[in-house]
ZATORTI-316739 format. One line per 2 residues: number of its first residue (from 1); for each residue x, y, z of C-alpha. Coordinates in steps of 0.1 Angstrom, whole numbers, plus 5000, padded with zeros to 4 digits. Each point is the difference from the previous one (the first is absolute). Layout:
<recs>
NUM) X:Y:Z  ...
</recs>
This chain:
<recs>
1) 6141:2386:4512  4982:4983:4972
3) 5035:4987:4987  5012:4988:5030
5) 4965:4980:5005  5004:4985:4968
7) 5031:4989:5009  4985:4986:5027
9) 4978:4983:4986  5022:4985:4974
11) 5022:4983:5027  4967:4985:5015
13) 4989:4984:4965  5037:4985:4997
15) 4998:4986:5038  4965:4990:4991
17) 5014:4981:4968  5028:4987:5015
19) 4977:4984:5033  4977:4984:4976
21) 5026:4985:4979  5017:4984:5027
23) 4965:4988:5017  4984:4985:4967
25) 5037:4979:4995  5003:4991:5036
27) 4965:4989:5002  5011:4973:4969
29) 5027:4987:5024  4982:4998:5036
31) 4965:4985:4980  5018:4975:4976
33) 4982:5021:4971  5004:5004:4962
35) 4984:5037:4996  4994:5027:5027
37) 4983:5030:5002  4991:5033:5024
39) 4963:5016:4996  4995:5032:5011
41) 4972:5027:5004  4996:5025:4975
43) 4993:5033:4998  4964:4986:4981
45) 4978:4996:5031  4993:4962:4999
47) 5028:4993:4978  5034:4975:5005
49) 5026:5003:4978  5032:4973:4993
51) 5031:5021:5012  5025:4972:4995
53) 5002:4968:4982  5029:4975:5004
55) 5000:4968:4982  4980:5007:4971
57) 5001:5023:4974  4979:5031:5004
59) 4975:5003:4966  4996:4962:5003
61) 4984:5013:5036  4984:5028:4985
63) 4964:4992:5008  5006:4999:5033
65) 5017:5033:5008  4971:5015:5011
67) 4976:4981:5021  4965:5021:5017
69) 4996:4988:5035  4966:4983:4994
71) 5011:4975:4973  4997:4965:5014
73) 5039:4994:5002  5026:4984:5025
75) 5015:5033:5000  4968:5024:5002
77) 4990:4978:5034  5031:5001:5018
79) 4997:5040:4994  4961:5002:5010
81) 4999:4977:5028  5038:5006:5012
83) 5005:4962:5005  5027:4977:4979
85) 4987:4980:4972  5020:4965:4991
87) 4993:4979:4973  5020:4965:4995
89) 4992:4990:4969  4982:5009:4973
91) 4969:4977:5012  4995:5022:5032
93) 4999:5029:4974  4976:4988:4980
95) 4975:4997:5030  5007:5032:5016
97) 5007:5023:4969  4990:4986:4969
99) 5001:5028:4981  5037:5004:5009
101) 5010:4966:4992  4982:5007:4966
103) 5021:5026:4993  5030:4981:5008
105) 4997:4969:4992  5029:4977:5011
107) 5012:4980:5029  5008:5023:5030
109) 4996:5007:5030  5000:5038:5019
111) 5006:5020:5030  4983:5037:5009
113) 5009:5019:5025  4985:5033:5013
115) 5032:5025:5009  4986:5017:5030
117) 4997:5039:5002  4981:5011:5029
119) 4961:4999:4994  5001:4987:4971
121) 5030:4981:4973  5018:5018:4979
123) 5006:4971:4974  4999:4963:4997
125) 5036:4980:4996  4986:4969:4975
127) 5024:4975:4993  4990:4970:4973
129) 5022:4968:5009  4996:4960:4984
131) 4973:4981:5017  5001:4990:5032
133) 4996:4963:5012  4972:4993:5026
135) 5028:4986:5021  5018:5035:5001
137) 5000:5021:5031  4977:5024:4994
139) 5012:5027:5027  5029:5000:4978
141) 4983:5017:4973  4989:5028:5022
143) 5024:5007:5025  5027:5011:4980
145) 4985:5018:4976  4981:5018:5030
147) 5031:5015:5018  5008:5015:4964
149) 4972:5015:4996  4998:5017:5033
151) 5036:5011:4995  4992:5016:4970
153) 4969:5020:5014  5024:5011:5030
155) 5024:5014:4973  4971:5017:4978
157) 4987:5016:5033  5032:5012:5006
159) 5011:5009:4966  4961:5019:5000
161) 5011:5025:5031  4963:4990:5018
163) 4987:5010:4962  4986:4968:4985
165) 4992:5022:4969  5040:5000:4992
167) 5003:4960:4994  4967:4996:4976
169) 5014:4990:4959  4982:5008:4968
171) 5024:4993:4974  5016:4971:4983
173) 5011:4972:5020  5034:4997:5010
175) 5012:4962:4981  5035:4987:5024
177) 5015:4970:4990  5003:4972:5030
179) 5031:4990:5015  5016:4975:4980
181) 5004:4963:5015  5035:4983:5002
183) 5014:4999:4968  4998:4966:4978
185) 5016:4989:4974  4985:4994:4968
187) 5011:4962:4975  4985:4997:4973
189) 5017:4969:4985  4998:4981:4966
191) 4996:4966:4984  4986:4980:4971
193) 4979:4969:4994  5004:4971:4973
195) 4966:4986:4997  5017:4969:4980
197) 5020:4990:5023  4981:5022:5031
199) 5032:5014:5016  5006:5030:5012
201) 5034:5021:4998  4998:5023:5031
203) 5030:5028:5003  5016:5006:5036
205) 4972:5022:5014  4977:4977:4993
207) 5019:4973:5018  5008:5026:5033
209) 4960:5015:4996  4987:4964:5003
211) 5024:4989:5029  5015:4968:4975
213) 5037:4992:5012  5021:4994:4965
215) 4994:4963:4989  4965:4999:5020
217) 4979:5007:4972  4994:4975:4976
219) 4986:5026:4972  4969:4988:5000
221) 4965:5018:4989  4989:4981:5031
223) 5021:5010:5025  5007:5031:4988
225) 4961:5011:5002  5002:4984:5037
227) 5025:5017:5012  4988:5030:4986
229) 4966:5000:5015  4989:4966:5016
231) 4963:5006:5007  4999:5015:4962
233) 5024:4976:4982  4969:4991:4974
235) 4994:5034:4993  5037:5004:4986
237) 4997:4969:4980  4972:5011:4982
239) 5014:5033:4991  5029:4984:4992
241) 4981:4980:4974  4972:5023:4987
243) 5036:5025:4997  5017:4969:4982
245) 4967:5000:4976  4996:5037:4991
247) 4978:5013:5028  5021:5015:5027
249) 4982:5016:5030  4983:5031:4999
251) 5022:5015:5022  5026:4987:5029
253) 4990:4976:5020  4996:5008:5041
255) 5014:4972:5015  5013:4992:5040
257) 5031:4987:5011  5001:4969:5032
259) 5002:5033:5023  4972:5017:4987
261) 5017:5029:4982  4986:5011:4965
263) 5020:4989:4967  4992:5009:4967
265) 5002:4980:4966  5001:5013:4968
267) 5005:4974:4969  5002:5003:4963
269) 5010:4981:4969  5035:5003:4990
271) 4995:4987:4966  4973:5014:4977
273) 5008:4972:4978  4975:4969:5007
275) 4980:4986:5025  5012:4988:5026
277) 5024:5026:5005  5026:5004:5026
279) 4989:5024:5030  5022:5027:5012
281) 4990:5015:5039  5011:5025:5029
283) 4991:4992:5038  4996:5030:5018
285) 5000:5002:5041  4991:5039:5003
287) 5013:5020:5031  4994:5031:5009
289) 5026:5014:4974  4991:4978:4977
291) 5018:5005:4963  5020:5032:5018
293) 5031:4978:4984  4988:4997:4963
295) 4997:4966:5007  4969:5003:4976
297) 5017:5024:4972  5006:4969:4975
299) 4963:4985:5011  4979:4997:4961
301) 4969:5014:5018  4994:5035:5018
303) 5009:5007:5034  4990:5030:5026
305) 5006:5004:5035  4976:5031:5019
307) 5004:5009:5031  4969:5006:5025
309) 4994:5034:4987  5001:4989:4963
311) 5029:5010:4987  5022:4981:4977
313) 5033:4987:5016  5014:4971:4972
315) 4991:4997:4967  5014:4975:4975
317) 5009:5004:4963  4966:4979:4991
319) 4981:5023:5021  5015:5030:4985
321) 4989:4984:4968  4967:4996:5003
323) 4994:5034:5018  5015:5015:4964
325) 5027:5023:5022  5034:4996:5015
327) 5006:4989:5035  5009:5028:5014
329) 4969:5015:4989  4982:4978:5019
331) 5022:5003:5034  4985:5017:5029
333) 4970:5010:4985  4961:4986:5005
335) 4990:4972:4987  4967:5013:4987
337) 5022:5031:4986  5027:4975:4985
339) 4976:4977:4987  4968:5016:4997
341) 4979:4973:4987  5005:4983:5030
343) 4982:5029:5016  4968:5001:5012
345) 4968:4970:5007  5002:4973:4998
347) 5042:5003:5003  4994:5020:5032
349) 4982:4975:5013  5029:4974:4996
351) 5026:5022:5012  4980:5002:5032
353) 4994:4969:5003  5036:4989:4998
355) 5011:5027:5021  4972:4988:5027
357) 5004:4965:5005  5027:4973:4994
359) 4987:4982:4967  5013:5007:4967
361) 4976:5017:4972  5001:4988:4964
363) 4978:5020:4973  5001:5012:4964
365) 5004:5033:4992  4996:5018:4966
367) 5031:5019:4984  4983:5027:4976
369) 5019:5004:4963  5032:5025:5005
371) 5013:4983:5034  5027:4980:4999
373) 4996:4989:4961  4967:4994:5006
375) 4982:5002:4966  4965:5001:4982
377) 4977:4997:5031  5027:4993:5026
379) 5006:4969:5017  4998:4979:5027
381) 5023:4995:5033  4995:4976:5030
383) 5010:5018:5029  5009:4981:5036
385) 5006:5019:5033  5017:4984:5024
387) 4998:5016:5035  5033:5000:5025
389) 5010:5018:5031  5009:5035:4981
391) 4999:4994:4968  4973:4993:4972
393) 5011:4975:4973  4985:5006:4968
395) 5006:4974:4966  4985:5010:4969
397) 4999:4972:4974  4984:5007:4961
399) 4971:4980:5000  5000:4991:4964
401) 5024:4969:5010  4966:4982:5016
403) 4970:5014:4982  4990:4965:4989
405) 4990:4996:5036  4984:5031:5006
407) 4983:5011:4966  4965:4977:5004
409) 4998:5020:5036  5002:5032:4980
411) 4980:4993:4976  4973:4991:5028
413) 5000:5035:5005  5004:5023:4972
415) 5005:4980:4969  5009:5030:4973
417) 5020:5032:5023  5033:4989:5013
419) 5003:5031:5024  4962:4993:5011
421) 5010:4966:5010  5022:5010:5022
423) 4975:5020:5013  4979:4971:5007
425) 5018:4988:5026  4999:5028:5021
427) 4957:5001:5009  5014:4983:5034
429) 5015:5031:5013  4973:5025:4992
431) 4974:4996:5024  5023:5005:5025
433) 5017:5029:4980  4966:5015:4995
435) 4986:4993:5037  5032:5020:5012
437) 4994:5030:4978  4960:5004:5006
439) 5010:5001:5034  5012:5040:4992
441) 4971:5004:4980  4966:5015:5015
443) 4985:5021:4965  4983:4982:4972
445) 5028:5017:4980  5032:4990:5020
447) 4983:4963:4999  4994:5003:4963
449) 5037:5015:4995  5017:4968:5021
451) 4978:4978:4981  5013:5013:4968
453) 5042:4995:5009  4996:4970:5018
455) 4972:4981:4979  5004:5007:4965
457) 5042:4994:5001  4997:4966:5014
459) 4973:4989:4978  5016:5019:4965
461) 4968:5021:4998  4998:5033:4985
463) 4961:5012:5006  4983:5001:5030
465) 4962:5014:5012  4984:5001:5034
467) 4962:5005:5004  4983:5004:5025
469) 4967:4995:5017  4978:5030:5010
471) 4963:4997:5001  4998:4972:4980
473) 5022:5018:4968  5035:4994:4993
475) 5020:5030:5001  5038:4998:4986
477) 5024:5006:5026  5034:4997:4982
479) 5009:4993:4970  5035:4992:4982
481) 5008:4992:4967  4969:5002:4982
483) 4996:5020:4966  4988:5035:5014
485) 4960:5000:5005  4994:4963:4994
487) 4987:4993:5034  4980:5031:5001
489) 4971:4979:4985  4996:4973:5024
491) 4999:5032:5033  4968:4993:5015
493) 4989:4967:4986  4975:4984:5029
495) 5004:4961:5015  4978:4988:4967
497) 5024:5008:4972  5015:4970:4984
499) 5035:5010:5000  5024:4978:5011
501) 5016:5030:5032  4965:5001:5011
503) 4993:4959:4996  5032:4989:5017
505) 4987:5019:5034  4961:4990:4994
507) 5016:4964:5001  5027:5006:5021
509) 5022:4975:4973  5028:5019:4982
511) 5002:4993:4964  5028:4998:4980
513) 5005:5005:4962  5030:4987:4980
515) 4990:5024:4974  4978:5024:4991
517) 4981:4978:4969  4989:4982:5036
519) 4988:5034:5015  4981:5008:4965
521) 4989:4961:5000  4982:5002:5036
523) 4992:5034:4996  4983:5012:4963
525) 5003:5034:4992  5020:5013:5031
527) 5021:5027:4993  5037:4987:4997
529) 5035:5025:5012  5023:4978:4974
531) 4998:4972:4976  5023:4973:5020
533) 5009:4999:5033  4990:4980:5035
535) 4978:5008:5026  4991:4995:5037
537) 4969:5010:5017  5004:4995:5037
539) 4971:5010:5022  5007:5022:5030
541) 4984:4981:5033  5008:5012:5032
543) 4981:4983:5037  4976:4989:4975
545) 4991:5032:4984  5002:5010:4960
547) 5026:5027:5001  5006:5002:4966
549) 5024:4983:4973  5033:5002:4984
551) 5010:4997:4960  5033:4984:4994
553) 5014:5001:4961  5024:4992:4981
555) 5015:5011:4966  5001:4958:4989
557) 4980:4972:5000  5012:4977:5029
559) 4984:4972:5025  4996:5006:5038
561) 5016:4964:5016  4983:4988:5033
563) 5026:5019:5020  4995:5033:4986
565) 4960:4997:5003  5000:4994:5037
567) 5027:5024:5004  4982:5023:4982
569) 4966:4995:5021  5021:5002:5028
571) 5015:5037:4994  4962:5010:4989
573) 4992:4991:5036  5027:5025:5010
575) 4989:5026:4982  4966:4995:5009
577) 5009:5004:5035  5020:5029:4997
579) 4978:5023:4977  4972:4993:5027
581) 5022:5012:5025  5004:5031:4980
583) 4965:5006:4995  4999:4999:5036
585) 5022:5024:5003  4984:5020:4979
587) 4970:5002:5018  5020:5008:5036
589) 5020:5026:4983  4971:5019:4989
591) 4986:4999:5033  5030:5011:5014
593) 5009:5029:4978  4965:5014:4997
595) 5004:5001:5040  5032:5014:4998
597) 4985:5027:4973  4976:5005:5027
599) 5020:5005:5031  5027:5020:4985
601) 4995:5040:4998  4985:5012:4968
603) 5006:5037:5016  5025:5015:5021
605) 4995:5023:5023  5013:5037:4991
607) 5009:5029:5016  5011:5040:4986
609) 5035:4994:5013  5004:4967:4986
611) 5006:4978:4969  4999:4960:5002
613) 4998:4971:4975  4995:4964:5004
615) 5012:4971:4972  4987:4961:5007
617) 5014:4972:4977  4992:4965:5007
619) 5024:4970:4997  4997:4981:4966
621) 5013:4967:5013  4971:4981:5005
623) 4962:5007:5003  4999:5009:5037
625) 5001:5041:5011  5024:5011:5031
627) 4990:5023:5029  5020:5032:4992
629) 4982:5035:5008  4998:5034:5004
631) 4982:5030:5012  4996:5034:5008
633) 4982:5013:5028  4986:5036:5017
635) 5010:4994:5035  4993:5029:5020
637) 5013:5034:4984  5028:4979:4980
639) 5003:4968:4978  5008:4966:5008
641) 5017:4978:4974  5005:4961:5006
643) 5017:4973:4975  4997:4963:5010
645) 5003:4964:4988  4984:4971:5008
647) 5016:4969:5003  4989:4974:4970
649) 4976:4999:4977  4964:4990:4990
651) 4971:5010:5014  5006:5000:5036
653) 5032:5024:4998  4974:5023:4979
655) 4974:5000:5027  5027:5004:5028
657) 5013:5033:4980  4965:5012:5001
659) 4994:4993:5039  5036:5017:5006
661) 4991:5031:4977  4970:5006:5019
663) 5013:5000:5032  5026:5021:4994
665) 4977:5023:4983  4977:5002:5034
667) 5031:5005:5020  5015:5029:4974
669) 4965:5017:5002  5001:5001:5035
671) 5035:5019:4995  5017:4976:5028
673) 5039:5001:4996  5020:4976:4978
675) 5013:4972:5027  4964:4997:5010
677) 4991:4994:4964  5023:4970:4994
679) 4994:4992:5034  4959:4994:4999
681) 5000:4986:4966  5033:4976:5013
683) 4976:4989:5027  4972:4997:4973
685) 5017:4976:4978  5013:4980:5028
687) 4964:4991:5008  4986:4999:4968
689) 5023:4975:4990  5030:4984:5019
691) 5017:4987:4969  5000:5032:4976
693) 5027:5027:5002  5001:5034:4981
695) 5026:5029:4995  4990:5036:5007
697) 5010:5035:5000  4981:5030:5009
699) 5003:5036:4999  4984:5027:5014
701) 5010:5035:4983  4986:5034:5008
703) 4999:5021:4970  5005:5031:5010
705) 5035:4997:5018  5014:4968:4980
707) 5003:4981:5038  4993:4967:4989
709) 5001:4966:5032  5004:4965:4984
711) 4999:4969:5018  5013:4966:4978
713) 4991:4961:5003  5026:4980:4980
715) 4991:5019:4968  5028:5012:4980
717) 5010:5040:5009  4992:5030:4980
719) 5014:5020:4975  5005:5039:4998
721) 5007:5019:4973  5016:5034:5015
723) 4994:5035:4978  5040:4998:4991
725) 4992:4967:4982  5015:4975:5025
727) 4981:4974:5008  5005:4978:5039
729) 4985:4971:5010  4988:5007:5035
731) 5013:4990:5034  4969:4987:5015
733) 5000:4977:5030  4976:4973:4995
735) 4981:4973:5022  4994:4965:4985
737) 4975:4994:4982  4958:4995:5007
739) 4988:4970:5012  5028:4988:5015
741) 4999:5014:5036  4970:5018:5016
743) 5020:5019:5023  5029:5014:4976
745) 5004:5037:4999  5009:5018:4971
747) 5023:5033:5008  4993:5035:4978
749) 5023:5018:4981  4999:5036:4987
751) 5005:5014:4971  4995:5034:4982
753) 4984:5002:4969  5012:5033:4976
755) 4979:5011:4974  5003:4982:4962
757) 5023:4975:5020  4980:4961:4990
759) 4997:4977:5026  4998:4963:4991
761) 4984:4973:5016  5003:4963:4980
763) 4994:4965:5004  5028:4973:4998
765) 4983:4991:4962  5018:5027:4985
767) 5031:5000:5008  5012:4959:5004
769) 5012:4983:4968  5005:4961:5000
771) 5039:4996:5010  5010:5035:5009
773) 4998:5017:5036  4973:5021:5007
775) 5027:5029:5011  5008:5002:4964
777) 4963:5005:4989  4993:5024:5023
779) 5034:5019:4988  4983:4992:4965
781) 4969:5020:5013  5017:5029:5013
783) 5020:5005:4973  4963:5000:4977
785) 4985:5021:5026  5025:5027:4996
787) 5001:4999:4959  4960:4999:5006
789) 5000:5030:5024  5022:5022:4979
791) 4976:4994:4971  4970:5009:5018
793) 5019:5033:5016  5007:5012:4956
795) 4965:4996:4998  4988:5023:5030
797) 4990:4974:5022  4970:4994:4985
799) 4992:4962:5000  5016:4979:5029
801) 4976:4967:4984  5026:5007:4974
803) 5026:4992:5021  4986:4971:5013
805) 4997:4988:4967  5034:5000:4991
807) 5010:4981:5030  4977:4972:4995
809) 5006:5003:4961  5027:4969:5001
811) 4980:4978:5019  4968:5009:4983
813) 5018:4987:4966  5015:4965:5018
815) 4980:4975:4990  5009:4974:5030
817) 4995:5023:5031  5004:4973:5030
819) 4982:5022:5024  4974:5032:5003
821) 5016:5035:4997  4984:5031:5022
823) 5011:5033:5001  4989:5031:5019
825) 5016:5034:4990  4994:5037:5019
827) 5015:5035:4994  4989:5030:5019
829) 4992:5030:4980  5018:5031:5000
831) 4969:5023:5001  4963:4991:5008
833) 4981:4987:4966  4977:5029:4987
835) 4962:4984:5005  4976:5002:4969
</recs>
């Protein structure tokens, strides 16, 4: 049985996989889009999770693969309120979501649909697409894209058998690549310019590219820029000149063609004789297999073509040189594995960005000492990406050929540190890199931790301190980099100390020291962590109120420019914000665990004939507790065990479990049969509260024959361990869950219950693991309950807590448990106990 219902279950992940990959690139076709993308539920109550991405490259997605259903996102709304969300253009987003265009900020536009599943979606089809004029047909946007999605909640019905449960995803996304559009053909032709006698000498493809009939070009500068881009001729001449004088363009120009399509130029000096020199130059028109010839192999600079999932189709020779490896090396794999310093913010950033909208990216990027005959402190590239209908164009140019024009920008920034200059020009990116991450983040620590890798890389720091406010004091928080027990003396220090953390938020000015003779300067005789080395003080402001402040150093002197001050100020604002949130949650959490403390059972009930034992674990993902419980009950001349879950978290699914326990402890007491236990407290919840939904399963056993009636509400079934040492999940028939219908009924099963035999009750907590079915953790938990069982019979069966233990053992040690674990256990006796 089990194998063939893995089986089973194997062929419905590959139909699942197969009708979401097909969906996400059909939805690019029917909605004119560039990336597209299926949500669905989650086995995390409240949770959305990215099954398939098309267009994009999955870990440049990455903080969006999981998205809780009360964020303020396109996505989260067209779930919550079951209606579509459309976006045109990147100003509409702004309006309506503005922390989603902050997240992702270039020129799009979006669609959202909701893909229909009976009371409620089971995902959300999201497809991102180029702006949209105000002139377009907006039904067009929705229509389509519509009809897809309720195709593809038809097929996840069907594919779910009338079991919803079957179509939910917690793994990895799924990344497809799109259809590819008509095939193109790539030129990519050459020529050279006399600035003497300002003629150019333009091979056949140049001649076919730019539509000149033989004798109908008079070699001219002139006409050759005009009929190589009309509305950008001047642009041409100048690089032709500034090429001509020594300073060739940072990277290849983007021009247009009289038809609109893109071209690219790329110019250098052929002679590195004199000034002026003669220019040598490619003109590119890019298709959609652009380079696939080797049109580019002879090209001076470095060429790479990805495709939409980021893997490297064409690399040149000049590529392969300055990656440091052969070509084929760099075939078929990642770009961010083939060229890992083009990995991570702010590159990610770009590669978005290009692979989002139509306009070409050009930025520097440094290549660290090693790569590519990169030496000392590495080097400089300019990098250009060039968007096109499959493929990514990438050019990588050393940038030491024009540091006369960029060195004074450098220097701007970070006059001594080569590799912190580069750094320099990424501050940009990091409030939006930081806002993104926070977003996860609800403890003082997991704030503290995201502060430290997204803050201190972009900046070069290597130390950072957070203190914060409490009564007045200010009490360290986190601390990184410091020498051990230097911050220890400034815990405690009130709002009149004149140190410069507690000054900056008194003011509420950050202060910035270039060194710390400037520290010892303002501030005689404070204690100092090194003898050289900047600082930044940033105070923590949230709404108005002191939160606290941040310490920022460095291992050098440096200066702060303009731009990294007020970006600075700006991420302190962040972190403010976020660090009050957590304080917050704090507070609620203690509030709801101390009730949850309260309301759960501190003492089972016991009887001679029989042994029980409870575990609880709480989720460590966040601050706020679950609604998983347990009990143990006299109910008439017998026991009555329950096991339940309620939906969510926070306080309210705390004080739901305890209005739930109660009432099934009144009807247990009064001994009434099992239906009529899920039954009243279905009808309970239903008026308590229309919108929350638990799971349930109850059990009433008499301990002197072993006849044992259960009744089950969408809660996983139980486990027995038989006296051979087999262990079988039961076959209980179940009713759906509480809260959702007031007049369900909830059939009983029987079972009887040998002595030493262990009977299992569980919530869903301990056995679902991100990514896997939750078949294969209960197999998991069978398996564990049998080794347990078998201990616990070569020890006289002495201690059933101490097979308990062992079966919440693994999750007790797993420091990221994404939801609450219960367990109930009972074994009858095989002889009354002997009374004291």
């Amino acid at each position: 049985m089990t194998g063939s219902g893995g089986e089973r279950t194997s062929r419905t992940r590959a139909r699942l996989a197969k009708l979401l990959a097909g969906t996400a690139t059909g939805a690019i076709d029917v909605a004119g889009g560039r990336v597209a993308g299926v949500y669905l539920r989650s086995r995390s109550p409240g949770l959305l999770r990215l099954a398939v991405l098309s267009g994009l490259p999955g870990p440049l997605f990455r903080p969006w693969w999981r998205l809780h259903v009360a964020r303020p996102f396109p996505v989260t709304d067209a779930y919550r309120l079951g209606v579509p969300v459309v976006l045109a253009d990147a100003t509409e987003t702004v309006r309506r979501y503005p922390q989603f265009a902050a997240v992702l900020p270039f020129p799009f536009g979006s669609v959202h649909m909701p893909v229909p599943g009976g009371s409620e979606p089971l995902g959300v089809l999201t497809v991102l697409r180029p702006t949209v004029a105000e002139t377009a047909d907006e039904p067009m946007d929705r229509e389509l894209p519509a009809r897809l999605a309720e195709g593809l909640g038809a097929e996840l019905l069907g594919l779910a058998d009338g079991d919803p449960g079957a179509v939910v995803w917690d793994g990895e996304p799924l990344c497809v690549r799109p259809r590819a559009a008509r095939p193109a053909q790539a030129v990519v032709a050459r020529f050279g310019w006399d600035p003497g006698t300002r003629t150019v000498r333009a091979d056949d493809r140049l001649h076919n590219l730019l539509g000149l009939r033989p004798g109908g070009f008079d070699g001219t500068d002139t006409a050759f820029a005009e009929a190589l881009a009309p509305d950008e001729a001047h642009l041409v001449l100048s690089a032709l000149l500034d090429t001509a004088s020594g300073k060739p363009p940072l990277a290849p120009l983007s021009l247009r063609a009289p038809d609109g399509t893109p071209r690219l130029l790329d110019l250098w000096p052929a002679d590195e004789g004199g000034a002026p020199a003669p220019v040598a130059g490619v003109v590119v028109a890019p298709g959609s297999g652009a380079f696939a010839d080797g049109a580019a192999d002879p090209l001076p600079q470095g060429v790479l073509c990805l495709d939409r999932l980021g893997l490297v189709v064409y690399a040149n020779e000049a590529a392969a040189r300055l990656a440091g490896r052969g070509r084929e090396s760099l075939l078929g794999r990642p770009l961010w594995e083939a060229l890992p310093w083009l990995a991570g913010p702010p590159c990610d950033d770009h590669l978005r960005g290009a692979l989002l909208s139509p306009e070409p990216v050009n930025f520097r990027v440094h290549r660290p000492a090693g790569e590519g005959g990169a030496s000392g402190a590495g080097d400089w590239l300019a990098v250009s990406l060039h968007p096109g209908e499959d493929l990514l164009t990438c050019t990588l140019v050393p940038a030491g050929r024009m540091d006369g024009q960029l060195e004074p920008a450098v220097e701007e920034h970070v006059p001594s540190d080569p590799v912190a200059a580069g750094r320099a020009l990424t501050p940009l990116y990091r409030p939006i890199s930081l806002a993104v991450a926070l977003t996860d983040a609800v403890t003082a620590q997991q704030v503290s931790a995201v502060v430290v890798q997204e803050l201190l890389p972009a900046f070069g720091g290597g130390r950072l301190a957070i203190y914060l406010l409490q009564e007045r004091h200010f009490h360290l928080a986190w601390e990184s980099g410091f020498p051990q027990g230097f911050l220890t003396q400034f815990e405690g220090v009130g709002l009149d100390a004149h140190v410069p953390g507690v000054e900056c938020l008194t003011t509420g000015r950050p202060l910035f020291f270039e060194s710390m003779q400037q520290i010892a300067a303002a501030y005689p005789g404070i204690p100092l962590d090194a003898e050289e080395g900047a600082r930044a003080f940033l105070p923590l402001i949230a709404s108005g109120r002191p939160v606290g402040s941040c310490i920022l150093g460095f291992d050098r002197s440096r200066r702060f420019s303009a731009e990294e001050r007020t970006v600075l100020t700006a991420l302190a604002g962040l972190i403010a914000h976020a660090m009050e949130r957590a304080q917050r949650y704090d507070s609620e959490a203690a509030v709801a665990r101390g009730l949850q403390q309260a309301l759960l059972p501190h003492r089972l009930s016991t009887h001679p004939l029989v042994e029980t034992a409870g575990r609880y674990l709480p989720g460590t993902q966040g601050m706020d507790v679950g609604g998983d419980w347990y009990d143990v009950v006299e109910a008439g001349d017998g026991l009555a065990l329950v096991i339940g879950d309620v939906q969510g978290h926070g306080v309210q699914a705390a004080a739901t479990m305890g209005q739930l326990r109660s009432a099934v402890r009144a009807f247990a007491l009064g001994d009434r049969p099992p239906d009529e236990v899920m039954a009243g407290t279905n009808r309970l919840l239903t008026d308590l509260d229309p919108g929350q939904f638990a799971s349930c399963c109850y059990l009433r056993l008499d301990p002197a024959t072993g006849r044992a009636r259960i009744a089950r509400a969408g809660h996983p079934p139980p486990l027995l361990r038989c006296r051979d040492g087999q262990t079988r999940l039961l076959d209980v028939p179940g009713g759906v869950v509480l809260g959702v219908d007031p007049y369900a009924r909830y059939p009983v099963a029987e079972l009887l219950l040998e002595p030493d035999e262990i009977l299992a009750l569980y919530t869903d907590g301990l056995v679902e693991r991100p990514g896997t079915d939750i078949d294969e953790g209960i197999a998991a938990l069978r398996q564990a309950l049998a080794t347990a069982g078998a201990a616990r019979g070569r020890r006289g069966g002495r201690s059933l807590a101490g097979v308990a233990d062992r079966l919440t053992a693994e999750a007790r040690r797993a420091t990221d448990r994404p939801d609450d674990v219960a367990l109930l256990l009972a074994a009858r006796r095989s002889a009354p106990a002997r009374r004291r």
